[in-house]
DRENDO-1510 file (C-alpha; in Angstrom, 1 decimal, always signed):
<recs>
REC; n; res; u; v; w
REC; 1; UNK; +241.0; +115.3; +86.2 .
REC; 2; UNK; +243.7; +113.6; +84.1 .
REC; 3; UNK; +247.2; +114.3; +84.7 .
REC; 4; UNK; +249.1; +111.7; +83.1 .
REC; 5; UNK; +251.4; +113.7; +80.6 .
REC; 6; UNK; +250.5; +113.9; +76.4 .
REC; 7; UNK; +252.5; +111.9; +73.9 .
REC; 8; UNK; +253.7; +115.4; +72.9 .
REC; 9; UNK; +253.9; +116.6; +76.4 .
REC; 10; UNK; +256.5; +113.1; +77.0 .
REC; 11; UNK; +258.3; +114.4; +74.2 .
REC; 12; UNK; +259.2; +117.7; +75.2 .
REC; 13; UNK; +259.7; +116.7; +79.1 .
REC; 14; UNK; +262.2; +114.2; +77.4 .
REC; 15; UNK; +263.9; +117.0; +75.8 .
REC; 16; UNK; +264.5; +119.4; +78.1 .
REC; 17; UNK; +265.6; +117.3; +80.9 .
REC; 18; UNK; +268.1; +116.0; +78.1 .
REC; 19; UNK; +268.6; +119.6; +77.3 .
REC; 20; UNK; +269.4; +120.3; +81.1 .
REC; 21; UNK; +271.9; +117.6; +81.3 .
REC; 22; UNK; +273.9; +119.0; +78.0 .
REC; 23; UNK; +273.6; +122.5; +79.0 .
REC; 24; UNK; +272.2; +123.9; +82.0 .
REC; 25; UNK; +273.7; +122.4; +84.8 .
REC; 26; UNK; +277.1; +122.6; +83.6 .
REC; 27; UNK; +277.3; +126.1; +82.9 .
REC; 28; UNK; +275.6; +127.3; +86.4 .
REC; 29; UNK; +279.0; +128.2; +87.7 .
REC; 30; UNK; +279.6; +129.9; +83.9 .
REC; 31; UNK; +276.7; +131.5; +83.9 .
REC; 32; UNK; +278.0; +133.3; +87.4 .
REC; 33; UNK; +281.2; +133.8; +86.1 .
REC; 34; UNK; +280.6; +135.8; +83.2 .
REC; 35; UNK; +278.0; +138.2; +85.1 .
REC; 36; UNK; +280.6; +138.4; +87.6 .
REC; 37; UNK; +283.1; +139.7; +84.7 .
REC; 38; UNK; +281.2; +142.0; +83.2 .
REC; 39; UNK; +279.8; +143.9; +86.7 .
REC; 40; UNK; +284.1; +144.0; +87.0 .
REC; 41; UNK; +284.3; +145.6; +83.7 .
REC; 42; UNK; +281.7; +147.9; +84.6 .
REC; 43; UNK; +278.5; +146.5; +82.7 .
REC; 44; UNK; +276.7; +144.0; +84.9 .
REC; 45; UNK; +273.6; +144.8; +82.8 .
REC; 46; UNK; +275.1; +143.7; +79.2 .
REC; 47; UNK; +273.1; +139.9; +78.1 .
REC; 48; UNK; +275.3; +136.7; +78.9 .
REC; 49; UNK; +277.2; +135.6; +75.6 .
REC; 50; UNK; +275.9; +132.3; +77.5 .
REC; 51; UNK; +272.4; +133.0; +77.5 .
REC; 52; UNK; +272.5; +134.0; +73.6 .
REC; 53; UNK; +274.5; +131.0; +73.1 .
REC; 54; UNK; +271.7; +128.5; +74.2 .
REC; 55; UNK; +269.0; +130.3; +72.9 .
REC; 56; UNK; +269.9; +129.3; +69.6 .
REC; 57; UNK; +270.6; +125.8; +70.5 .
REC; 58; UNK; +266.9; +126.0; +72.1 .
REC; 59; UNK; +265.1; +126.9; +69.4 .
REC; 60; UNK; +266.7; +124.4; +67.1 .
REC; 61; UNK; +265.7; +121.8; +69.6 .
REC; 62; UNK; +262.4; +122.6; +68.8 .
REC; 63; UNK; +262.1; +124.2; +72.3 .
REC; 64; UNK; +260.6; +127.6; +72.3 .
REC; 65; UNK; +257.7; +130.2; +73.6 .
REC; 66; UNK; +256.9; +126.7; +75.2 .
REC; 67; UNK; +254.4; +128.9; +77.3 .
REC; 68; UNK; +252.3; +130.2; +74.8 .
REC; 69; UNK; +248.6; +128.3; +74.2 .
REC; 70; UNK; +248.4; +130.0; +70.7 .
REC; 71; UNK; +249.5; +127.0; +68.7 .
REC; 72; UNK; +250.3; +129.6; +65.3 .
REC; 73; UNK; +253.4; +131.8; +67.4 .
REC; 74; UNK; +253.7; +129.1; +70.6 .
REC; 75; UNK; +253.9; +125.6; +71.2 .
REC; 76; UNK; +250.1; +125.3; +71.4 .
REC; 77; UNK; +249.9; +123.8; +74.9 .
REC; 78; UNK; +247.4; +124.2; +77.7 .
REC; 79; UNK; +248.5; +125.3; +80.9 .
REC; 80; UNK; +248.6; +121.8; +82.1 .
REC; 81; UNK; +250.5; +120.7; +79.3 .
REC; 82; UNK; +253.1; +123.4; +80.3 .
REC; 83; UNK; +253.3; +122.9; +84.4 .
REC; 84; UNK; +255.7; +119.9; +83.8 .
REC; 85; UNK; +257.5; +121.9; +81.5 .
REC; 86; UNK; +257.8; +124.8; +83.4 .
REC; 87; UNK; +258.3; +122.7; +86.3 .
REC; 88; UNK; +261.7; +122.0; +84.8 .
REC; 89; UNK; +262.2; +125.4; +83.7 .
REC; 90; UNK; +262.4; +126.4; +86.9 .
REC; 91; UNK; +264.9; +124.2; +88.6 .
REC; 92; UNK; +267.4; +127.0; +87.5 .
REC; 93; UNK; +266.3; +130.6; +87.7 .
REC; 94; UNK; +267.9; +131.8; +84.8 .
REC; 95; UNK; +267.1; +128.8; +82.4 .
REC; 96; UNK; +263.6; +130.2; +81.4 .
REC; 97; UNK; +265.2; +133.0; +79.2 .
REC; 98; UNK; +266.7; +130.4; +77.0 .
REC; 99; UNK; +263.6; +129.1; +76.1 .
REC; 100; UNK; +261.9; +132.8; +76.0 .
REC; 101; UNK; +260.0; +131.4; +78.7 .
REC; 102; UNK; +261.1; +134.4; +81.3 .
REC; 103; UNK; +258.8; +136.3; +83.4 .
REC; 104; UNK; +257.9; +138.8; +82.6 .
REC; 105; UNK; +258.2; +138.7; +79.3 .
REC; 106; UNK; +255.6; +136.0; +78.8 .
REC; 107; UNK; +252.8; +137.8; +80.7 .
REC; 108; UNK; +253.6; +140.5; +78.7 .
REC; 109; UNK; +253.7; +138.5; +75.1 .
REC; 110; UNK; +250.2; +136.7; +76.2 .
REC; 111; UNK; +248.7; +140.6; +76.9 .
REC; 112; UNK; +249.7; +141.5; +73.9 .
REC; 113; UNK; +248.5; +138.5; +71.9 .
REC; 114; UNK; +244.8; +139.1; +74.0 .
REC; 115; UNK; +244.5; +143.0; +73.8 .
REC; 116; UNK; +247.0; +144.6; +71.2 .
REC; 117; UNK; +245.9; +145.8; +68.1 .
REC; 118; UNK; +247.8; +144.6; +64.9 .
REC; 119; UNK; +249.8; +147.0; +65.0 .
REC; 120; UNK; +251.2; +146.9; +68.2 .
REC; 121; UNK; +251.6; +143.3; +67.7 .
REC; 122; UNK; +253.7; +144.1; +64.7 .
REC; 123; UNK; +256.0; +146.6; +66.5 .
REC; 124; UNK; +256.0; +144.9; +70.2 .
REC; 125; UNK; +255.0; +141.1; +70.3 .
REC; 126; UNK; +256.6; +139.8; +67.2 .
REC; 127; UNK; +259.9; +140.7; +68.2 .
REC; 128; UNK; +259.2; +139.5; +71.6 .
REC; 129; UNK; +258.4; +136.2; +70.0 .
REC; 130; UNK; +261.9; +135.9; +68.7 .
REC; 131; UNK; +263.4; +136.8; +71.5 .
REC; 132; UNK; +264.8; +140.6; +69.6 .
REC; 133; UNK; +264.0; +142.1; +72.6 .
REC; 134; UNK; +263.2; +142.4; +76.2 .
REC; 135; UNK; +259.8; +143.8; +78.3 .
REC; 136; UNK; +258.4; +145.0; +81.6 .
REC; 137; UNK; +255.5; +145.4; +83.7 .
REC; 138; UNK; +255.2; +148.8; +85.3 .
REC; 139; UNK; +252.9; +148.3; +88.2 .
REC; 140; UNK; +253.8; +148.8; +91.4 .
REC; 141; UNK; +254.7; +152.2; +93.1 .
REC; 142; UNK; +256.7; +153.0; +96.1 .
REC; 143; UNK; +254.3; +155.7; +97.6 .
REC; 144; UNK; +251.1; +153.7; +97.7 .
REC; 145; UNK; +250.0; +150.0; +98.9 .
REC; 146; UNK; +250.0; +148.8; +95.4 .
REC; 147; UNK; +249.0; +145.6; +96.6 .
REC; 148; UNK; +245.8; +147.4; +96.0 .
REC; 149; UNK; +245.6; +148.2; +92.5 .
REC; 150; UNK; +242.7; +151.3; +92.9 .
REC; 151; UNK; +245.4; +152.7; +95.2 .
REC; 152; UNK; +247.8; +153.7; +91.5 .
REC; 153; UNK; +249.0; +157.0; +91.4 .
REC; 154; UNK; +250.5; +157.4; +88.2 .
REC; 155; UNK; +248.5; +159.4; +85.5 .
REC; 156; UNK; +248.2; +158.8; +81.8 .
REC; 157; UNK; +246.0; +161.7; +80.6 .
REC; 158; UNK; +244.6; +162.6; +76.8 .
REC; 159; UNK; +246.4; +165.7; +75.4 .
REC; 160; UNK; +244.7; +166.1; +71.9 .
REC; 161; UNK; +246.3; +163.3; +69.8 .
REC; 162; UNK; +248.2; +162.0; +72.6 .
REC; 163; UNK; +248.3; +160.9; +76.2 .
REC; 164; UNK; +250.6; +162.4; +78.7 .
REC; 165; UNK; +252.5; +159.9; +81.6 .
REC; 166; UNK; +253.1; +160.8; +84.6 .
REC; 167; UNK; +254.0; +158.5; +87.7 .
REC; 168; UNK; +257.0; +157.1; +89.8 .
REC; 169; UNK; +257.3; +152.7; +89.4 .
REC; 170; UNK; +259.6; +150.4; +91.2 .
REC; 171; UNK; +260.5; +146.7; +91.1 .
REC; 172; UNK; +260.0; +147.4; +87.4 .
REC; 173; UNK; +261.4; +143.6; +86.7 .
REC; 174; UNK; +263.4; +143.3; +83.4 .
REC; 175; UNK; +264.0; +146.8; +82.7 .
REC; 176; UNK; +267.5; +146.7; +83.8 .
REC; 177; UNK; +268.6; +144.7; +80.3 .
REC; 178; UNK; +269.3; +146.7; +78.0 .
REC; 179; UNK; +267.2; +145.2; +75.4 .
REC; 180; UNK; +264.2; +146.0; +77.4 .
REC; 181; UNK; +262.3; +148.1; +75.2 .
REC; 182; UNK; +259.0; +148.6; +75.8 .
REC; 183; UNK; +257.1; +148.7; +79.1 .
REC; 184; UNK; +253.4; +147.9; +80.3 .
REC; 185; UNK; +252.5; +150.9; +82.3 .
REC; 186; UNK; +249.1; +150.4; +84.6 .
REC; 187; UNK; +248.0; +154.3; +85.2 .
REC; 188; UNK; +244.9; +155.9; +86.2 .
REC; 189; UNK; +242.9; +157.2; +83.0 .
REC; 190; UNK; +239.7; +158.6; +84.7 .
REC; 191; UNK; +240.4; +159.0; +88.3 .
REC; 192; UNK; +236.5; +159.8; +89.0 .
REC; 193; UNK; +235.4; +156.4; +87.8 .
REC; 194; UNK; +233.8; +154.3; +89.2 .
REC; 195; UNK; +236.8; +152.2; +91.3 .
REC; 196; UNK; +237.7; +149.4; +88.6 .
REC; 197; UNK; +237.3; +151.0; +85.5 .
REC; 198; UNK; +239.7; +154.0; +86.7 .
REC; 199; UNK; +242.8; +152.2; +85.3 .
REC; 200; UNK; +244.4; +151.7; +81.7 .
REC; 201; UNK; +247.3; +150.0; +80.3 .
REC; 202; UNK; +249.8; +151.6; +77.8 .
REC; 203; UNK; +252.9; +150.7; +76.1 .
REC; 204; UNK; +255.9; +153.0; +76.7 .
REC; 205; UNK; +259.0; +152.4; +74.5 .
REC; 206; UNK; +262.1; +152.0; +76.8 .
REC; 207; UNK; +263.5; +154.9; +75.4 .
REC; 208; UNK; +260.8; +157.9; +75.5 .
REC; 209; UNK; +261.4; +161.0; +76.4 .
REC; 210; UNK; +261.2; +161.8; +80.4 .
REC; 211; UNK; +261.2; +158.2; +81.0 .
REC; 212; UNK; +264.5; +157.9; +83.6 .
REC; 213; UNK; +265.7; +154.5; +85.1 .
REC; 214; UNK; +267.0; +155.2; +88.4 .
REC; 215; UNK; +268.4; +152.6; +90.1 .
REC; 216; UNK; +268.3; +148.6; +90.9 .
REC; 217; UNK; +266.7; +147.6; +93.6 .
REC; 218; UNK; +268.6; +145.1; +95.6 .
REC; 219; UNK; +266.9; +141.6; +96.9 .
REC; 220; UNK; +269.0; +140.2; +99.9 .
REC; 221; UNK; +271.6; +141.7; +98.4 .
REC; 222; UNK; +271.6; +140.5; +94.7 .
REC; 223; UNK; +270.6; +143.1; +92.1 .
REC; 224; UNK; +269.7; +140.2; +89.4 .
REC; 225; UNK; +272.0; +141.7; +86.8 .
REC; 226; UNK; +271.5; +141.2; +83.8 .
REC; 227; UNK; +267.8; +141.4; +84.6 .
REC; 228; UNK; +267.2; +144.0; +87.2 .
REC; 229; UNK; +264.2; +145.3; +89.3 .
REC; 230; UNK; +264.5; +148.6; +88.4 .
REC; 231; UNK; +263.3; +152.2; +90.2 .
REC; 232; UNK; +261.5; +154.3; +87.4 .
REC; 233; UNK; +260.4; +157.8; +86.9 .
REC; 234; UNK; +257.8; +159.0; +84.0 .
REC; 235; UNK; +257.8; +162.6; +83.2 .
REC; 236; UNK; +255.1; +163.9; +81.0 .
REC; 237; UNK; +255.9; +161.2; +78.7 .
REC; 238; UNK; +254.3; +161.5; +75.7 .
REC; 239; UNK; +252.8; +158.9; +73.3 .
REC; 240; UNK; +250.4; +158.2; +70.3 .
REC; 241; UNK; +246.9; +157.3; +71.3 .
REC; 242; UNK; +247.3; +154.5; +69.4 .
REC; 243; UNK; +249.9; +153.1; +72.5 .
REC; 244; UNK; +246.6; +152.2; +74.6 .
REC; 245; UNK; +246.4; +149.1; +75.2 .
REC; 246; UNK; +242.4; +147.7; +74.4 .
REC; 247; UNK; +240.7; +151.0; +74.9 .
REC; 248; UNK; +240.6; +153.0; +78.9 .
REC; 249; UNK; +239.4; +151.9; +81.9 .
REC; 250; UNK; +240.2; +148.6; +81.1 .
REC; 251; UNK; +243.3; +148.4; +82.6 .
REC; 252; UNK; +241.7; +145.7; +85.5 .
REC; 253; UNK; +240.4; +143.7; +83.1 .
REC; 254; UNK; +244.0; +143.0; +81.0 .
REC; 255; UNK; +245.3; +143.1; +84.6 .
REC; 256; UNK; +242.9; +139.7; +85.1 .
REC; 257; UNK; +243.5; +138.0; +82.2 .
REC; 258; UNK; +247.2; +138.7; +82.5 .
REC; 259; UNK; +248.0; +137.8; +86.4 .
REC; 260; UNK; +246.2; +134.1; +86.1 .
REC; 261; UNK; +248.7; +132.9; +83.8 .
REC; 262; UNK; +251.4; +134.8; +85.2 .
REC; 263; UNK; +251.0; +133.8; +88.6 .
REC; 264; UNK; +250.5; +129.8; +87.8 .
REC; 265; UNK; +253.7; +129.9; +85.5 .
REC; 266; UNK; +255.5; +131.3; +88.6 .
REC; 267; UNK; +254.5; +128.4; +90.6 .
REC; 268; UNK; +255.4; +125.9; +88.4 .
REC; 269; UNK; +259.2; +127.0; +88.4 .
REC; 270; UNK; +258.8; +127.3; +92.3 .
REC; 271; UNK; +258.1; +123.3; +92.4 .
REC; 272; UNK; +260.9; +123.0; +90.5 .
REC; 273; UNK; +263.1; +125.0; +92.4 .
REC; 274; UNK; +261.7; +123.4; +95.8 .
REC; 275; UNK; +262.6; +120.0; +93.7 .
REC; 276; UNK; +265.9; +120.9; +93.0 .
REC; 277; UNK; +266.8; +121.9; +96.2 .
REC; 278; UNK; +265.6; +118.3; +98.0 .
REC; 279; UNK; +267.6; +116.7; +95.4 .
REC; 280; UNK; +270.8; +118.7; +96.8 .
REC; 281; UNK; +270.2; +118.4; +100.2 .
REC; 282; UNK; +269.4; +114.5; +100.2 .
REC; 283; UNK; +273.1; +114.4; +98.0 .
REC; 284; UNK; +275.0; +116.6; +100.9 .
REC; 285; UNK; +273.3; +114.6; +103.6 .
REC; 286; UNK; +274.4; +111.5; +102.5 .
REC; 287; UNK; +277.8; +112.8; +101.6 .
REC; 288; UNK; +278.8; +115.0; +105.0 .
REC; 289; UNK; +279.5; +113.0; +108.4 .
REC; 290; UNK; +278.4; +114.6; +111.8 .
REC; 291; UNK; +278.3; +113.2; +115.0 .
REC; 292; UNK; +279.5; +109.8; +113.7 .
REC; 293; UNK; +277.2; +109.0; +111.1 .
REC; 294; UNK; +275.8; +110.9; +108.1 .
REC; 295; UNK; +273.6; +113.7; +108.1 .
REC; 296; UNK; +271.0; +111.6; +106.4 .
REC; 297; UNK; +270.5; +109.2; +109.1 .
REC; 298; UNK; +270.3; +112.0; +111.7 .
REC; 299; UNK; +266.2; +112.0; +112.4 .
REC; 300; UNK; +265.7; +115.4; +111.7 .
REC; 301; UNK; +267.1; +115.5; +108.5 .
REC; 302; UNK; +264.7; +112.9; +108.0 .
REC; 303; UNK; +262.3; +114.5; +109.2 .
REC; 304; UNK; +262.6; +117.1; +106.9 .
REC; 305; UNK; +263.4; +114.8; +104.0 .
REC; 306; UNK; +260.0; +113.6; +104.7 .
REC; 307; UNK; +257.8; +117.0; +105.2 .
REC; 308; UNK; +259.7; +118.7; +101.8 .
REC; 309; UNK; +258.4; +115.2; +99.7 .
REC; 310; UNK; +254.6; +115.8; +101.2 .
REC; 311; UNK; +254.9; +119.3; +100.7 .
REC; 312; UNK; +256.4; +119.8; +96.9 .
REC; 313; UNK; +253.7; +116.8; +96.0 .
REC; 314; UNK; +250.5; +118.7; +97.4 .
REC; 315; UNK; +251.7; +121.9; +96.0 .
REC; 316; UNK; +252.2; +119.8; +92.7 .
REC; 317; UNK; +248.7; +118.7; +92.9 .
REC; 318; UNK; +247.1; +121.9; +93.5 .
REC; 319; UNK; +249.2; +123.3; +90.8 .
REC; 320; UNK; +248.1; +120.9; +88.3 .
REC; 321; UNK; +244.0; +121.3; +89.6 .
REC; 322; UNK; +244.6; +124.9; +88.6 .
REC; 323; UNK; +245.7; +124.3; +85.5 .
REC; 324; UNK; +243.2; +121.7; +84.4 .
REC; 325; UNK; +240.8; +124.5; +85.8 .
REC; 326; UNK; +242.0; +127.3; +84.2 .
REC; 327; UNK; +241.9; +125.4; +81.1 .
REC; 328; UNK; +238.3; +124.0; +81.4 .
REC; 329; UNK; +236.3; +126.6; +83.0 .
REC; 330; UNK; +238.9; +129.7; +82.9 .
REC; 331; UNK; +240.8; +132.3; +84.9 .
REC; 332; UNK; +237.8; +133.8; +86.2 .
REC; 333; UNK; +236.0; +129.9; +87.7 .
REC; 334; UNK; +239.7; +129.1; +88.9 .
REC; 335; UNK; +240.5; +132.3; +90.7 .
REC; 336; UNK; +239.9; +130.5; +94.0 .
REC; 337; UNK; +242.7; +127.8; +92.8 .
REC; 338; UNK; +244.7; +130.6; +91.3 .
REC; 339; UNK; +244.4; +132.9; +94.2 .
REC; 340; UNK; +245.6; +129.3; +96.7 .
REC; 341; UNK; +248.6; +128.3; +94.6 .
REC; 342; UNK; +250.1; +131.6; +95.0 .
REC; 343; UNK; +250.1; +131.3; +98.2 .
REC; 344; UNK; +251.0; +127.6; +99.1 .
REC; 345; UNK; +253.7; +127.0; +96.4 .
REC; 346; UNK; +255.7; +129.9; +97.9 .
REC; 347; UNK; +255.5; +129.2; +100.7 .
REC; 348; UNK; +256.6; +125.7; +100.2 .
REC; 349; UNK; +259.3; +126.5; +98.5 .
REC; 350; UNK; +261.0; +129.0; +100.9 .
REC; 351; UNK; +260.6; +126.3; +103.7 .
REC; 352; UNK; +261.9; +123.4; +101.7 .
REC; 353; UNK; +264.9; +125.7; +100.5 .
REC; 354; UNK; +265.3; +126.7; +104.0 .
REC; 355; UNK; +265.6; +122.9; +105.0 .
REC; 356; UNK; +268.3; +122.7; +101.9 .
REC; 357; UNK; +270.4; +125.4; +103.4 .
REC; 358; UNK; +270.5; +124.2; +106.7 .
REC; 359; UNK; +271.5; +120.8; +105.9 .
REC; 360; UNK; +274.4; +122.6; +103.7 .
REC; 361; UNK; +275.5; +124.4; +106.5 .
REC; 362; UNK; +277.8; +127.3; +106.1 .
REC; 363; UNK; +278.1; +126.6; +102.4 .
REC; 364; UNK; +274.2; +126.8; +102.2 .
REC; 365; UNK; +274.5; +130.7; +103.0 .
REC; 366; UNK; +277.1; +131.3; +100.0 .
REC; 367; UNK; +277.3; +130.8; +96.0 .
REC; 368; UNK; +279.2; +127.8; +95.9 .
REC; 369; UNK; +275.5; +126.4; +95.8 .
REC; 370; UNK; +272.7; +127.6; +94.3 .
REC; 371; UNK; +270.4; +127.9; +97.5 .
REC; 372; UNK; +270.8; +131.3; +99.1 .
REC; 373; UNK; +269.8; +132.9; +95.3 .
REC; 374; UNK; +267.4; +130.0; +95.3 .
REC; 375; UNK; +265.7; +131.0; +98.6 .
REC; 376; UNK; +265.7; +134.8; +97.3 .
REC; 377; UNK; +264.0; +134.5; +94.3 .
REC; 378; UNK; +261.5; +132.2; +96.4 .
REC; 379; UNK; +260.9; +134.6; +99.2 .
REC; 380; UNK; +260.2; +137.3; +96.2 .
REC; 381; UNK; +257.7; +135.5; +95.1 .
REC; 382; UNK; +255.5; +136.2; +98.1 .
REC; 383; UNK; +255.1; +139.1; +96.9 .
REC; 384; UNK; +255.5; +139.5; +92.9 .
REC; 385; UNK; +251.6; +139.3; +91.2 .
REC; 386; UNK; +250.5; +140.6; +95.0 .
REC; 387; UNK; +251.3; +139.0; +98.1 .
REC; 388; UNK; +250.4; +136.8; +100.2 .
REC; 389; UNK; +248.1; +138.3; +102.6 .
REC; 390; UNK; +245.9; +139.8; +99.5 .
REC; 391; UNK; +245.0; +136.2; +98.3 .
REC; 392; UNK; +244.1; +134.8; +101.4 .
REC; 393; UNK; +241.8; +137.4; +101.8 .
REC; 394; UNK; +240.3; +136.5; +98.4 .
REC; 395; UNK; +240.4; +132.9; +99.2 .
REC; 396; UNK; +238.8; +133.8; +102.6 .
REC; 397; UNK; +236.0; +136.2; +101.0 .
REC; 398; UNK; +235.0; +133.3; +98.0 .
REC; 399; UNK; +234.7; +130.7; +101.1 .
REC; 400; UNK; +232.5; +132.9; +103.3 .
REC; 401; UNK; +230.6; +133.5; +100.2 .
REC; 402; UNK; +229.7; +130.1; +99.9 .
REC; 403; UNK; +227.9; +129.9; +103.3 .
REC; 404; UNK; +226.6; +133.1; +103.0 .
REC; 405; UNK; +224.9; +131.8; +99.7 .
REC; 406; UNK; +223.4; +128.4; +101.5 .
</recs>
C-alpha cells in the first residue's frame, strides 16, 4: 500500500488548505451569525448567503463534487485520493457544502449515478451535481430498531401504474433545507420475501402529496439549521413506477453499495475534526496559566497531547487501508475495514474532542469555540450509517469466521 499523495492529489490539498485560510476560518463566527439572524427573523431553515457565496468561489477554484470517482461529473479520484481531501473538509462541519461535498447529498448523488435510470438522472442527479438542489436519505424509523434494516416498517406497494407510500421516518438528515427536494425512501416492497430482498428504494419529491415534515430533531440541543434532522410522515404517497430506484427487492443491495462510501467519507472529516481540535487545544494550553505554569506543561495535558497524536494517526492509517481496499478489491472485500473505521474513527474523535474541551475549560462547553458542536456532530456519528454496536458484531462474526473456516 502506497500512501504518498498524487501530483494531482498535492494540488488540490494545496488548494483547499489555501482555500481554508482565505475563507473558511474567517467566516466560522459569520457563518453562526447569520443562522443566528435568520432563526431571530423566524427562518432558521433559509441557505446562508455565506454558503452560496463560497460555493461559487469553490467551483471557480476548480474545487468541486471532489468526492465523486466518475471522472466525466466529479473530480475522478479514488477514495484514497479523496481521504486527504476530505480530511480537510472536515475540519469545519459546515465547509463540505461549499464544495457539494455534504452528506448526504453525496451518498445520495453516487446511488443515483450506480442505480438510476437516465431519466431519473436527468430530473434528480444533475441538478444535484450543480448544487440546484438539496437530498435526503429516508431510513430510519422511530418505532423499530432500524439499526436492523429487515426490521423497516414503511410500505411502498404497486397500485396499477403506481406505488403507494406509506411509513413514519426520523433523523431524515437534510430535509430541513428548503431546497431539499427529493428523498431516498428505503420501504418494504414484498414483506413475504425472503429477509433481504424484502426492501426497495424509491425517490419521493420533497413536495408530494401526503408527505408532512414534522419537526427537527434536536442533537444536544442544536437543531442543525439550515440542515436539519427532520421527523417525517408518508401518507399514501403516490408516485410513477418509474420512481423505483433499480427494480424491488433490491433496496439491500443499493443500501451496500451506498453505505461503504458513505460511511468512509464520514470518517475522513472525523480525522479532520479530531485534528482540528488538537491543534486548538495545544494553542489554549500554551496560552492559559494554571497553577503557576501553563497548561501545556501540566503532565496530563501532556498526557493527552500524547494519546490524541497516537490516536488520530492510527485512525488515519486505518482510514487510508480502507480506502486503498475499497479501491482495489471493493466495498464488498473491505467490509471488515469498512465495518472497523466506523467504529474507531468515532470513537477517537469524541475522546480527543473531549480532551479539547476540557483543556478549554468553561469556554470548551459554549460557542465561542467550535468544540461542543464539534463533539456533537462527533458523538452523532456513532450512530449515523448504524451504530457502533452493529459493526462490531460484523467485525466480530467475519473474525470468528476465519477460525471457523481453518
Amino acid at each position: 500500500m502506497n500512501f504518498d499523495y498524487t501530483p494531482k492529489v498535492q494540488a488540490l490539498r494545496a488548494k483547499l488548505l489555501e482555500f481554508f485560510d482565505a475563507h473558511i476560518y474567517p467566516n466560522e463566527r459569520a457563518f453562526i451569525e447569520e443562522v443566528a439572524r435568520n432563526r431571530a427573523a423566524g427562518n432558521a431553515w433559509v441557505p446562508t448567503e455565506l454558503v452560496e457565496t463560497l460555493k461559487v468561489r469553490a467551483r471557480e477554484a476548480g474545487l468541486w463534487n471532489l468526492f465523486l470517482p466518475d471522472s466525466t461529473l466529479g473530480a475522478g479520484l479514488t477514495n484514497l485520493e479523496y481521504a486527504p481531501l476530505a480530511e480537510i473538509m472536515g475540519r469545519v462541519p459546515w465547509a463540505p457544502e461549499v464544495f457539494n461535498c455534504n452528506a448526504p447529498d453525496t451518498g445520495n448523488m453516487e446511488t443515483l449515478v450506480r442505480y438510476a435510470s437516465d431519466e431519473q438522472k436527468r430530473t434528480w442527479l444533475e441538478p444535484l451535481l450543480e448544487g440546484k438542489i438539496r437530498s435526503a436519505f429516508l431510513m430510519t424509523e422511530p418505532e423499530v430498531a432500524s439499526s436492523d434494516a429487515t426490521n423497516i416498517e414503511t410500505r411502498i406497494e404497486r397500485d396499477g401504474d403506481a406505488y403507494v407510500v406509506n411509513g413514519r421516518k426520523w433523523w431524515s438528515s437534510g430535509a430541513g433545507d428548503p431546497r431539499c427536494k427529493v428523498y431516498i425512501v428505503m420501504g418494504k416492497t414484498d414483506p413475504s420475501a425472503a429477509k433481504h430482498v424484502q426492501q426497495s428504494m424509491i425517490l419521493v419529491p420533497a413536495g408530494a402529496p401526503g408527505v408532512t415534515v414534522h419537526r427537527p430533531l434536536h442533537v444536544f440541543g442544536y437543531d442543525d439549521a439550515p440542515h436539519g434532522h427532520m421527523e417525517i410522515t408518508l401518507e399514501n404517497v403516490r408516485l410513477p413506477v418509474s420512481s423505483m430506484l433499480l427494480g424491488e427487492g433490491r433496496g439491500f443491495e443499493i443500501a451496500q453499495g451506498r453505505l461503504g462510501p458513505g460511511r468512509i467519507h464520514h470518517c475522513m472529516r472525523l480525522i479532520g475534526l479530531a485534528e482540528r481540535a488538537l491543534e486548538l487545544m495545544c494553542k489554549r494550553t500554551s496560552e492559559r496559566i494554571a497553577f503557576g505554569k501553563p497548561v501545556a506543561a501540566q503532565t496530563v495535558t501532556q498526557e493527552r497531547i500524547a494519546e490524541a497524536r497516537c490516536m488520530i494517526e492510527q485512525a488515519r492509517l486505518l482510514t487510508l487501508k480502507t480506502a486503498y481496499m475499497m479501491d482495489t478489491v471493493g466495498n464488498k472485500g473491505a467490509r471488515g475495514e469498512i465495518a472497523m473505521i466506523k467504529v474507531v474513527a468515532p470513537n477517537m474523535a469524541c475522546q480527543v474532542i473531549d480532551w479539547a474541551i476540557q483543556a478549554h475549560g468553561g469556554g470548551g462547553m459554549c460557542d465561542d469555540f467550535p468544540l461542543a458542536y464539534a463533539y456533537t456532530c462527533a458523538r452523532t456519528l456513532r450512530f449515523a450509517d448504524g451504530p457502533d454496536e452493529v459493526h462490531r458484531n460484523a467485525i466480530a462474526k467475519l473474525e470468528l469466521a476465519r477460525y471457523a473456516a481453518a
